[in-house]
N, C-alpha and C positions, 0 to 999 in steps of 0.2 A: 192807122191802117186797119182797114174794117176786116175781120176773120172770122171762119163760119168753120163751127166742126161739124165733120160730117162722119155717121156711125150707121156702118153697115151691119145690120142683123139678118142673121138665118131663119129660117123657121125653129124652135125650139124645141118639135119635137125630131126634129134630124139633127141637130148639135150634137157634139164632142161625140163622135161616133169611136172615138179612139178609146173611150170609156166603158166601153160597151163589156169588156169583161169585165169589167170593177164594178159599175152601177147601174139599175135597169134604168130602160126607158123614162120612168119618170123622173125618178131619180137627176136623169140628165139633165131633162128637161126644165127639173126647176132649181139648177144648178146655173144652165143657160139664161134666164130668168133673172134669176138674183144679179148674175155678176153685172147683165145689161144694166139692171135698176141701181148697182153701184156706181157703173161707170156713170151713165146719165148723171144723175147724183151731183157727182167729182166734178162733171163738164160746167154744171150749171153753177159753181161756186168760181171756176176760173174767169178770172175781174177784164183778162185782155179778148175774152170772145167775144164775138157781140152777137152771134146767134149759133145754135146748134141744129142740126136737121139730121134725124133718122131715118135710113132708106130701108123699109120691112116690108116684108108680106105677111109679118106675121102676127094674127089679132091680138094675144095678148101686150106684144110691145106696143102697138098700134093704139091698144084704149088707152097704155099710161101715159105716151105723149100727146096722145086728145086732151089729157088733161095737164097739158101745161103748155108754156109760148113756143114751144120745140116747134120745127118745122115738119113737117112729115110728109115723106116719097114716096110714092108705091113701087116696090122691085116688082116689076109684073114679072118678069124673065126669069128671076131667082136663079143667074147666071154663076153665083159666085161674087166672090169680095171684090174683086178688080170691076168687073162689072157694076156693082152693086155700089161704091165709089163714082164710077161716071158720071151714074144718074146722079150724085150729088155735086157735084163736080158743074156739071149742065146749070144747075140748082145757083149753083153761085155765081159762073158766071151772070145769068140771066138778070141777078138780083144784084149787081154788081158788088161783089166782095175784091178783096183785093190778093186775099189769100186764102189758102183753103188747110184746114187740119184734120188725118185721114187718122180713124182712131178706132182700132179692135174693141170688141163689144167683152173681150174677155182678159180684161185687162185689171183686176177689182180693185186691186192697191193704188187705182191712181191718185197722185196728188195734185191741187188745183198751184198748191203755189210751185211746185216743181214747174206744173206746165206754165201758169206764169212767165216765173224767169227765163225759160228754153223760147217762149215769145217775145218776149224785151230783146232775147241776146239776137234770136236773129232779126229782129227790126231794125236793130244796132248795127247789126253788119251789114244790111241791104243782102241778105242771103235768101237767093233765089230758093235751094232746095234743104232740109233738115232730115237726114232718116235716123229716126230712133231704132235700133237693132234690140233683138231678142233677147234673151240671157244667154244663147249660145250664136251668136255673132253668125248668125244666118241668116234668120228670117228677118223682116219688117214689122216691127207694133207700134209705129207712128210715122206718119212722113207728113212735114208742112212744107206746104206747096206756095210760091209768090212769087208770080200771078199763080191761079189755079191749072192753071194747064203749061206749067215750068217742065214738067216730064209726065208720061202717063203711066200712071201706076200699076203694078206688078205683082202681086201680092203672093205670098204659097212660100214653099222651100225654097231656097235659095234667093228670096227678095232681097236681102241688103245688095249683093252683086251687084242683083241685077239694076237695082236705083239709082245706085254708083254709074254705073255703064250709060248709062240712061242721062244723068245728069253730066254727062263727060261729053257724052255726045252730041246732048243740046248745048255744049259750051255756057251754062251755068254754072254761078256758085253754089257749092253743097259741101256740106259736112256732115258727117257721121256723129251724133249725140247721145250716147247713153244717157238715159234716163231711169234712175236707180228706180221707181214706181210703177215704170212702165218696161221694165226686164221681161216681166212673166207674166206668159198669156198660159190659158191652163189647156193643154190639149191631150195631156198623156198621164197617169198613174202618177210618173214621177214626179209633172207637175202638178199635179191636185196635194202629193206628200207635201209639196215645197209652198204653194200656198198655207196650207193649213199651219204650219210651221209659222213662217212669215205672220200670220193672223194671232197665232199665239206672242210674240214680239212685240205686235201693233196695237194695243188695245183702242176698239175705236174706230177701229178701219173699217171699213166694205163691210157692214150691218148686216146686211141683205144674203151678204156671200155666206157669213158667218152665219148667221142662222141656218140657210138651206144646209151647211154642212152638219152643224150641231141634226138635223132632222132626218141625217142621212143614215140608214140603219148599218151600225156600225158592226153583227156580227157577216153583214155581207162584204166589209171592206177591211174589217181587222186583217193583218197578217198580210193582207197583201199589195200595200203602197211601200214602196223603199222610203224610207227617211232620208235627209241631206247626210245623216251621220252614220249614213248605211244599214242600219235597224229597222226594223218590222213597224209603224205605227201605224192610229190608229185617226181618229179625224178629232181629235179633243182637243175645242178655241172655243 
């Protein structure tokens, strides 16, 4: 079963605007950077894809998959992630895939054999739709689609519902899959605390993440990311 991931990027320098009181503008921006160049990474070590394709307008993600067999979209519209998934979505049809896997760019801990087996199992089942949910059983940080247009994607607050609702009403099969690598995308203070945390655990992991944090000037963020353990920390992985 031929599968194409497909990973929607923003511009870098409008990313995690939610950070904007924690870290400045650069800061974010090669925060948004790094985790891309993790995920990429991660993508291109998973043994069941057989290609990936980035939908950006943005040059720097743009020259690093110039340099490799990555596919590359231009978002001309730079509508947004459900948008910004279509044009990838188009992309596989066209090229005939037979499924399609939708995967946040701010995702850094992903694991290739995790996403692996979450491929096997549902090839196993003949499972039309797979939504990976957030660490707070809301949102959407992965959804594999077979065929590619099995429901059309939703992305933002309240996506797992709404994919659920979606797959219900196409009368496909779908299930709900946590995936412990793909929990936390980093959009908030508390999630940047809980990465850094997670990074300290994982030696090894998301390189890229992990440096841009170590680079981040730490007396403009001490004191003010909550810890998992409710304490003041500080960005030290």
């Amino acid at each position: 079963m031929r599968t194409i991931a497909i990973l929607p990027i923003k511009g870098f320098g409008s990313a995690k605007q939610r950070l904007s009181a924690l870290l400045g503008s650069g800061s974010r921006q090669a925060l948004a950077q790094a985790m891309f160049s993790d995920v990429l990474a991660s993508l291109r070590h998973v043994r069941r894809l057989d290609a990936i394709a980035v939908v950006t307008a943005e040059p720097a993600a743009e020259s690093v998959v110039r340099r490799t067999d990555v596919h590359l979209l231009h978002d001309r519209e730079q509508s947004g992630q459900s948008a910004a998934t279509a044009i990838g979505i188009a992309h596989a049809l066209e090229q005939g895939f037979d499924r399609a896997l939708l995967v946040p760019g701010d995702t850094p801990l992903l694991d290739p054999n995790e996403l692996d087996a979450m491929l096997e199992r549902a090839e196993g089942e003949a499972r039309a739709v797979t939504i990976v949910p957030d660490r707070h059983q809301s949102g959407t940080n992965a959804l594999l689609l077979s065929p590619p247009t099995a429901i059309d994607p939703s992305f933002g607050p309240g996506s797992l519902e709404r994919h659920r609702a979606a797959a219900r009403k196409a009368g496909v099969s779908y299930r709900v899959e946590a995936i412990l690598s793909l929990t936390l995308d980093v959009d908030t203070p508390a999630d940047l605390a809980e990465l850094a945390e997670c990074l300290e655990e994982r030696r090894g992991h998301a390189p890229m993440t992990r440096g841009a944090l170590r680079q981040l000037d730490r007396s403009q963020v001490r004191g003010t990311m909550p810890s998992r353990r409710g304490a003041a920390t500080g960005l030290a992985v």
